[in-house]
SEPA-810434 format. One record per residue (C-alpha): x, y, z; residue in three letters. Coordinates in steps of 0.1 Angstrom, whole numbers, plus 5000, padded with zeros to 4 digits. Layout:
N
XYZALA...
This chain:
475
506049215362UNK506149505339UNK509049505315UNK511049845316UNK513349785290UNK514250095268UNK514649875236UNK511949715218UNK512549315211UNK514649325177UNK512449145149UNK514448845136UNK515148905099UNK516748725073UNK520448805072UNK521249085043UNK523248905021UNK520948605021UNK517848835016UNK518749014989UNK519048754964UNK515548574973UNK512048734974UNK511148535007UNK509548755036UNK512848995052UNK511349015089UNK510648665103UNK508148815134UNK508048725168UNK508148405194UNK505548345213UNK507748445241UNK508848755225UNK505648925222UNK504548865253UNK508049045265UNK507049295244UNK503449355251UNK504549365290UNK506449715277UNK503049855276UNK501850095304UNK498550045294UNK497850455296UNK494850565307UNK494050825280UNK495150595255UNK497150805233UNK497850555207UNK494750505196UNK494250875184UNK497250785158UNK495250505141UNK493550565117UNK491250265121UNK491050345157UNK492349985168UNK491949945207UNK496049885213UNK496049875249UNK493449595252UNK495149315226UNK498549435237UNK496949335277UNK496049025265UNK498848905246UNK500748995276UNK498948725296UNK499348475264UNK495648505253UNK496448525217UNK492948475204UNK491248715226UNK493948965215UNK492848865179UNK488848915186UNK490149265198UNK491449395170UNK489749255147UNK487049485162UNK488749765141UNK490349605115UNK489949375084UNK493449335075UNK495449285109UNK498349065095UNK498549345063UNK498449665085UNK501149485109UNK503449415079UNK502949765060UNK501750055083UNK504050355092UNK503550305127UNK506550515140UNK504150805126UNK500750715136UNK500350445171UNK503950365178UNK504850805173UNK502350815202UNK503550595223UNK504550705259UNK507050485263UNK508550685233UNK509850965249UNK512150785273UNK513350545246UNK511850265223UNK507650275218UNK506249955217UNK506849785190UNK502549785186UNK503049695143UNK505249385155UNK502549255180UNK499749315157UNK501549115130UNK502148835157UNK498948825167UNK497048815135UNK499748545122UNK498848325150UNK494948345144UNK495948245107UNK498147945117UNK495247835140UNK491547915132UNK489447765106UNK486947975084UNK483247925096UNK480648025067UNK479048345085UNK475848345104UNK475148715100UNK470948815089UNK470948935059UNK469149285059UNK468049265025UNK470149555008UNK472849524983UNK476049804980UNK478549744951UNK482349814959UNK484649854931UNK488549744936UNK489649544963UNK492449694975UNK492449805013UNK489650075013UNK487549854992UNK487949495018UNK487649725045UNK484449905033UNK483149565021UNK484049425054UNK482049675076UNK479449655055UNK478949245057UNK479049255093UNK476249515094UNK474249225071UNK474449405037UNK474749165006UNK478249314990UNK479749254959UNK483549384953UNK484149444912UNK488149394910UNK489649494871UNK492049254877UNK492448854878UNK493348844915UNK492249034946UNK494049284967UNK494649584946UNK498349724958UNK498549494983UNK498949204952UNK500349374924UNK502249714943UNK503749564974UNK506449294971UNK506448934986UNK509649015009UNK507749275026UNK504249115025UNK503648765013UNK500448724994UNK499748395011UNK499448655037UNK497048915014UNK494648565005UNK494148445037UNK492548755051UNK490748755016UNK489248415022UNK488048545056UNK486248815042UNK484648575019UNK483548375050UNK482148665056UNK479848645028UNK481548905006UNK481448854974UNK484448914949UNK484048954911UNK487648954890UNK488149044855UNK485349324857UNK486249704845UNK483949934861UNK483950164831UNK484149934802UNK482249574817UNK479949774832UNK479150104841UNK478150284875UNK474950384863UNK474350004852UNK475049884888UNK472650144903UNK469650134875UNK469749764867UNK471649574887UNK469949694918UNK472549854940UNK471250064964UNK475150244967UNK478550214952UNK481650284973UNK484550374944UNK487550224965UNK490250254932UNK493050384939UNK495850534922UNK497450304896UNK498650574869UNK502350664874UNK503550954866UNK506951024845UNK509251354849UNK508651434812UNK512451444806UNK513951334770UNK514450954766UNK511550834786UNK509950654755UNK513150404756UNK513350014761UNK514149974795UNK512550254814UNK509450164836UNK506850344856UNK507450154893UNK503650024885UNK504649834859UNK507949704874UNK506449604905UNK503149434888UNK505049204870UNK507449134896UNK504249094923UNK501648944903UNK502948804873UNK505748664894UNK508148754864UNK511048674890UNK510448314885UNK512148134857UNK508947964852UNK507248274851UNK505348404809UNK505948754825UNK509248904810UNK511349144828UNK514649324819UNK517349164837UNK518949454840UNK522849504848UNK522749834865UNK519050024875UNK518450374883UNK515750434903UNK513950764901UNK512350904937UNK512350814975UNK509150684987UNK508450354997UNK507150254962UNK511050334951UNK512750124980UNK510249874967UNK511449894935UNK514949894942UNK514949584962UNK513349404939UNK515649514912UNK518249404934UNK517249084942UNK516949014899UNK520949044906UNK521349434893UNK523849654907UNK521149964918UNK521250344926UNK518250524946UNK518250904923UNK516751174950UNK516551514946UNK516851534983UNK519151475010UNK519151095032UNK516951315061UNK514551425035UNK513851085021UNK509751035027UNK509950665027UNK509950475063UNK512950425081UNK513150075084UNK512550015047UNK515950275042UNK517650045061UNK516649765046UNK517749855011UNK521049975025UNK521649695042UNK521149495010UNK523149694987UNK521149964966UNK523250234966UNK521850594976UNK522450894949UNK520751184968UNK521151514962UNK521351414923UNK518051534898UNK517651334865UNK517551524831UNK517851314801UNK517450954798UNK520450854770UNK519950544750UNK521850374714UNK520750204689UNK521249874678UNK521949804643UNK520149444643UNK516849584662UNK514149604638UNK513549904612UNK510150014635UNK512150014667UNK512550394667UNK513350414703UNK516550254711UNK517850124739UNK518550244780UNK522250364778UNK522550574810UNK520850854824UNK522251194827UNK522251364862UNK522751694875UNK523851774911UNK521751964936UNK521352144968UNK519252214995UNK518052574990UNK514852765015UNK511752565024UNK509252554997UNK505452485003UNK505752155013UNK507952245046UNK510752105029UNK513552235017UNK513452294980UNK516352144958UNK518552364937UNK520652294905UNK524352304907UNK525852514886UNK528152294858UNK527451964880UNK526151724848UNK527451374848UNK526351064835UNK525250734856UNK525650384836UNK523050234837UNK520950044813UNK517150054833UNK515150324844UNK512650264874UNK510250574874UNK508850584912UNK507850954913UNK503750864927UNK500350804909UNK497150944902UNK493750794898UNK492650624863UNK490550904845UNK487950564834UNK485750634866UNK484950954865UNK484650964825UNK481850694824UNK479950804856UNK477151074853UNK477251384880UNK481151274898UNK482651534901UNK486751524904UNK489451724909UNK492051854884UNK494651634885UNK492051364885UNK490851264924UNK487251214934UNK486051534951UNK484051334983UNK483551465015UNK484751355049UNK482551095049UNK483050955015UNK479951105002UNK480351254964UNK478651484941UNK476151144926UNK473751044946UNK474250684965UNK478050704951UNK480750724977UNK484350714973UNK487650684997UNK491150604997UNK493550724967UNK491250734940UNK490051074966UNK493651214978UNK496151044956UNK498550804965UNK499250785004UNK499150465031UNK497250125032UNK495950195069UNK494950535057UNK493350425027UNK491450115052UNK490350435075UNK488250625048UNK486750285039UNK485550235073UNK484150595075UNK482250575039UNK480850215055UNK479150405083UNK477750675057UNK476650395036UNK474750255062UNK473050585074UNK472150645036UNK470650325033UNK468650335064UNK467550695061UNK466050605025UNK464550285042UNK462950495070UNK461650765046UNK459550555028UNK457950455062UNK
């Protein structure tokens, strides 16, 4: 029987109070018996309109059908179809505007809670499978991937299966690009982030740590002697951006990068941890997005009383929904409508003689309002008139976006970039160097992990065709 309900199943979570002091995962995911109540929601259209909002172009109606009759696995062997990362994309996707913002059942109602099942069903497969070493042919050709965050594991991925020899170059000591060091444990454990890892291994993808493209070795090196016959650039965008405001130089203010890496990473939460962070009393967080709810949760949980500064109204916030609620329901405190313009900071007499900077003291604010859209669509925010005031605080989280490192493009012959610093690639991940293709946010700046997974998949397939074509002209 078909299950008409309006409402999606709730997801059991971790009650607020007890959450926000611990970095343990927030949403617990479903029963067996709740996601098989919850696949039944789906009218299994026939045109299949949430599958045009994925970007990965998962087949949702067929795992949803199978998890509805209890066939877990087979709903597994689905998706995996599609995707490299299920239990990550069902965690972390905005699926309220891409699958779920499709959904049928949406207009009368709840949509199916697709994100929810997907996480279920890739959770199960990881409680129960074992890794098998991969029995793919090897078709003789080697591509080079550098970072392994999502466009990167999903680029490698396609390309293993299709029986390429791949080698992923990773700057840092651990894999997963934002998924490790950007997104915190609460919202996506990296137990979670290694397992799909070790599966890609199985695969027979290989992973490289500790290797700077750009400093250990360059492009030009992979491609003229290492013997790789493309590169896929899968960076990202790890350099934050500040507002450029007086005070920004003082002890206590951090990019959200550098915040969240040592919270993620280093694991600077943990009194074992040889990470420090500022146990800060009261935080400011500067922006909106999810990177600042990130931020501002974590900051919270470190036992800091913690304001979210917007420029913005609560409807204009760009971060998802559900990761609003969240933080509100933990306790950050929302300051919208409210534009930093001076970080203020003191002195302290016993700091050393070199220590020019000072110290976080507050951060002065000034009031705004919602004037006529500006190019975005949104409406643009306007000072008020006499409306300065100052919030205590003594940390400064700036969360305002990132741009791609300039090391690529400054050590790689013939890539071309954009002015603010992205890769100029086509729309299938093809660039101005021959054999070099690029996707994700090292090409359109910061944006989504499914998004980023997407233009991996598509420079795959281009990869492929290059390599074949250059085979089959030498026929």
């Amino acid at each position: 029987m078909p299950n008409m309900s309006l409402k999606k199943n709730e997801m059991p979570t971790q009650a607020p109070n007890v959450r926000n002091k611990n970095f343990y995962e927030v949403a617990l995911g479903y029963t067996p018996e709740q996601a098989i109540d919850e696949a039944k929601r789906c009218l299994n259209c026939k045109n299949k309109p949430c599958v045009s909002g994925c970007p990965v172009k998962v087949h949702i109606p067929d795992f949803i059908a199978k998890v509805a009759e209890g066939k877990f696995d087979e709903a597994y062997d689905i998706i995996s179809l599609s995707s490299s990362l299920p239990a990550v994309c069902g965690r972390v996707c905005p699926q309220e505007h891409q699958c779920e913002g499709k959904c049928v059942r949406g207009i009368k109602g709840e949509s199916v809670a697709i994100g929810r099942l997907e996480r279920f069903v890739a959770d199960y497969h990881n409680a129960n499978c074992k890794l098998w070493p991969s029995d793919i042919a090897n078709n003789g050709h080697r591509v080079a991937v550098i970072g392994s965050g999502p466009a990167g594991l999903t680029c490698a991925s396609d390309l293993v299966r299709k029986g390429y020899k791949v080698t992923v170059f990773e700057a840092l000591h651990t894999a997963g690009g934002v998924l490790v060091y950007g997104i915190p444990e609460f919202r996506l454990p990296k137990a979670i982030v290694e397992m799909e890892i070790k599966g890609l291994k199985a695969l027979g993808v290989e992973i490289e740590t500790n290797t700077v493209i750009g400093k250990t070795v360059s492009i030009d090196e992979l491609m003229d002697e290492q013997g790789y016959e493309a590169v896929f650039i899968g960076t990202g965008a790890g350099l934050p951006k500040f507002m450029k405001i007086p005070g920004e130089n003082l002890k206590g203010v951090y990019s959200a990068n550098e915040f969240l890496t040592r919270i993620n990473l280093m694991k600077a939460y943990l009194e074992t941890s040889d990470t420090p962070i500022q146990k800060a009393k009261r935080v400011a967080v500067v922006g909106g997005g999810n990177v600042a709810m990130d931020a501002a949760r974590c900051a919270k949980r470190l036992g800091a009383e913690v304001y979210i500064v917007y420029r913005r109204g609560m409807d204009e916030l760009p971060a998802r929904k559900e990761e609003v609620e969240h933080a509100e329901e933990e306790g950050v405190i929302f300051k919208t409508l409210t534009n930093p313009v001076e970080i203020l900071g003191y002195h302290n007499p016993n700091d050393k003689k070199d220590d020019l900077n000072g110290t976080v003291n507050g951060i002065k604010c000034i009031e705004m309002e919602l004037g006529e859209p500006d190019a975005s669509g949104r409406r643009k925010p306007i000072e008020k008139p006499n409306s300065e005031f100052v919030l205590d605080v003594d940390c400064v989280i700036m969360a305002l976006g990132t741009s791609p490192n300039p090391l690529i493009k400054d050590t790689t012959e013939g890539l071309e970039t954009q002015k603010w610093g992205g890769i100029i690639a086509d729309e299938n991940g093809k660039t101005s160097r021959k054999g070099v293709f690029a996707g994700g946010d090292a090409v359109t700046g910061a944006a989504t992990v499914i998004l980023a997974m997407g233009a991996g998949k598509t420079a795959a397939a281009a990869i492929d065709e290059y390599i074949k074509s250059k085979e089959n002209s030498k026929k």
